[in-house]
C-alpha positions as MATLAB code, in Angstrom:
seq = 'XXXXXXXXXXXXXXXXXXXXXXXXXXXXXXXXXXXXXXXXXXXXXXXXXXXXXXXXXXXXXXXXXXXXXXXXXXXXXXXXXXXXXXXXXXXXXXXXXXXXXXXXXXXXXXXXXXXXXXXXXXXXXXXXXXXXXXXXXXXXXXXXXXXXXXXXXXXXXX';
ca = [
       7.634   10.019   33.097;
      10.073    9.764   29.676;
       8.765    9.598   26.633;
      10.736    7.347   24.306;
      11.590    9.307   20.876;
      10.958    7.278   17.524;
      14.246    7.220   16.570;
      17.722    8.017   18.297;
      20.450    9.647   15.994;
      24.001   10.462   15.077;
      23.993   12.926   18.328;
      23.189   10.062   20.571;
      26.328    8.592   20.472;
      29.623    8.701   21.542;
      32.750    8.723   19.005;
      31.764    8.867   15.276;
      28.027    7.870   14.673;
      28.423    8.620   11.135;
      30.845    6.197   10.600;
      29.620    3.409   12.996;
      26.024    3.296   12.979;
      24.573    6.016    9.950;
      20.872    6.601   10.211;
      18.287    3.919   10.233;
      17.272    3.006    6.688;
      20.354    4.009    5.353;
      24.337    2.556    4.731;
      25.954    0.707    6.853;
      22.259   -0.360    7.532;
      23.327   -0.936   11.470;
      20.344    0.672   12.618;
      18.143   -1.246   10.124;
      16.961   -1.462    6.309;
      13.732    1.335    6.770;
      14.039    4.886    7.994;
      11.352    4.426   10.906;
      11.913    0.581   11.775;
       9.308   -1.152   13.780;
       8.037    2.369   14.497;
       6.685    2.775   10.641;
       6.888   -0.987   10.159;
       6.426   -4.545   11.894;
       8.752   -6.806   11.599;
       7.507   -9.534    8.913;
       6.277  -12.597   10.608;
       7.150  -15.980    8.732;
       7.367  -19.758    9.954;
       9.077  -21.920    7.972;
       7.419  -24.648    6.090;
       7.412  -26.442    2.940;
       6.665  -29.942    2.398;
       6.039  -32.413   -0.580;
       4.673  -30.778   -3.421;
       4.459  -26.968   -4.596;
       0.603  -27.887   -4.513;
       0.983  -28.701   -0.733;
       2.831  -25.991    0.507;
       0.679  -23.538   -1.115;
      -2.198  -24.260    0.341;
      -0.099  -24.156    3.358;
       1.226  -20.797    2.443;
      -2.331  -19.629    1.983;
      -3.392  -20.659    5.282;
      -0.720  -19.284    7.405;
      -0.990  -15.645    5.514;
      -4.694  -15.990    6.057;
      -3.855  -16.626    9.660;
      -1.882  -13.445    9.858;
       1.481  -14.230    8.888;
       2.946  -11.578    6.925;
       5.795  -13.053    4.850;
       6.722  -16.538    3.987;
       9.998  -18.303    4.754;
      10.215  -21.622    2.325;
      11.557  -24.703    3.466;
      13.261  -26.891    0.347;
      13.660  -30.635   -0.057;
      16.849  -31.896    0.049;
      17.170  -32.969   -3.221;
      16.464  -29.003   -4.148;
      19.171  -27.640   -1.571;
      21.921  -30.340   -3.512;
      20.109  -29.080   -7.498;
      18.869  -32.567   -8.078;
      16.255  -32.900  -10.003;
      13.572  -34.844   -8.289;
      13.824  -38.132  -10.600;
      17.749  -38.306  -10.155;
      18.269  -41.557   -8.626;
      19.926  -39.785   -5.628;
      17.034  -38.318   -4.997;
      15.105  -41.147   -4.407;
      13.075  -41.005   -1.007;
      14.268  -37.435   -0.049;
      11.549  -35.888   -2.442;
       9.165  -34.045   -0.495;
      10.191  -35.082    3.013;
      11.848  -32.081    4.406;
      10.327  -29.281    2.876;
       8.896  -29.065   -0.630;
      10.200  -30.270   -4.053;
      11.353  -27.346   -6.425;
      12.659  -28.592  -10.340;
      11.389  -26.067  -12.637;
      10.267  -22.348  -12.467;
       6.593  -24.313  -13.030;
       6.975  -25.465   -9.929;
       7.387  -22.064   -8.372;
       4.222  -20.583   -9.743;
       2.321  -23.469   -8.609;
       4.413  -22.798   -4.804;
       2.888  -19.268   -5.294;
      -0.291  -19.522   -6.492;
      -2.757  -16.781   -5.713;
       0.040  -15.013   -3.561;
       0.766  -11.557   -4.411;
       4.633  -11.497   -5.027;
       4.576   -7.731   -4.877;
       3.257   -7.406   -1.214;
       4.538  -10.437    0.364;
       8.113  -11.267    1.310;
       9.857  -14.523    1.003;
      12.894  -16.007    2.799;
      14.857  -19.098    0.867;
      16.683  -21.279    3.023;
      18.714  -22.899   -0.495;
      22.060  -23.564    0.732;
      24.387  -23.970   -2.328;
      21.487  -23.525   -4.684;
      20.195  -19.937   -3.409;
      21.602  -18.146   -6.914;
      19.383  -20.534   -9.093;
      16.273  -20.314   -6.784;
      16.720  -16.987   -6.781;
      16.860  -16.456  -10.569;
      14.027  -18.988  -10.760;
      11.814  -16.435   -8.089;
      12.675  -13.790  -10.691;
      11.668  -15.539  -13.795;
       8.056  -16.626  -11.814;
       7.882  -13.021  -10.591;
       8.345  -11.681  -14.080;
       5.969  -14.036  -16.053;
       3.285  -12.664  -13.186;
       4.032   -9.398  -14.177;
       5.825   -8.480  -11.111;
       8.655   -6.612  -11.819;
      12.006   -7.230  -10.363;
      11.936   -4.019   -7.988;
       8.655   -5.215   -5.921;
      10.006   -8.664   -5.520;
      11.517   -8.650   -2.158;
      12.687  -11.064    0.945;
      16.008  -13.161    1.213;
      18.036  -16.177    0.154;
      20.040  -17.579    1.961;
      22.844  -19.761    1.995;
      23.909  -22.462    4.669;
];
């Protein structure tokens, strides 16, 4: 019977492992973002959601950690993805409807309530918004007292 090895290296490979695939945890990051992978660490587990208010999608948050869900992957309005505020007349009837409505940092400490920003991942689905959401996540993070270097997930834009 084999026995699988946690990890295959540089010697594993044929041609220049170095230069194609490094090490797992380090650059070109081929072979993953953490030295042991899965191994060492699950994969974080996130479903998508977000609807209406911050309020809302908290307590929705909230229930799917406390369900076992180990990160959180936010789903935005589309009045957020496009940076409308949620009065613009543009707006009007999108707010809330396909994921939840995001106008001010406020609204992202309400969105995060009672989650611990330092242990929990997030994933931001923004589109052409993702650098002002993601300066937002760092002001909210900050004010909490998280500091930038345990903040941690992705943004992402469509």
């Amino acid at each position: 019977m084999s026995r699988e090895r946690r990890a295959y290296g540089p010697a594993d490979w044929a041609g220049d492992p170095a230069r194609d695939l490094g090490a797992p945890g380090e650059f070109p990051f081929t072979r993953g973002i953490h030295p042991g992978m899965y191994t060492t660490r699950l994969w974080t587990m996130r479903q998508y959601a977000g609807f209406g208010t911050a309020e809302e999608t908290n307590r929705r948050f909230r229930d799917l950690l406390a369900a076992g869900q180990t990160g959180l992957s936010t789903a935005f309005d589309l009045p957020t993805q496009m940076g409308l505020d949620s009065d613009h007349p543009m707006a009007q009837g999108e707010v809330g409807r396909v994921g939840v409505a995001v106008d001010t940092v406020d609204d992202l400490h309400e969105l995060f309530r009672e989650i611990p920003l330092d242990r929990v991942t997030t994933s931001m689905t923004i589109n052409a918004t993702a650098a002002i959401l993601l300066a937002m996540y760092v002001v909210a993070g900050e004010e909490r007292g998280v500091p930038r270097a345990a903040l941690g997930g992705t943004v992402q834009n469509d």
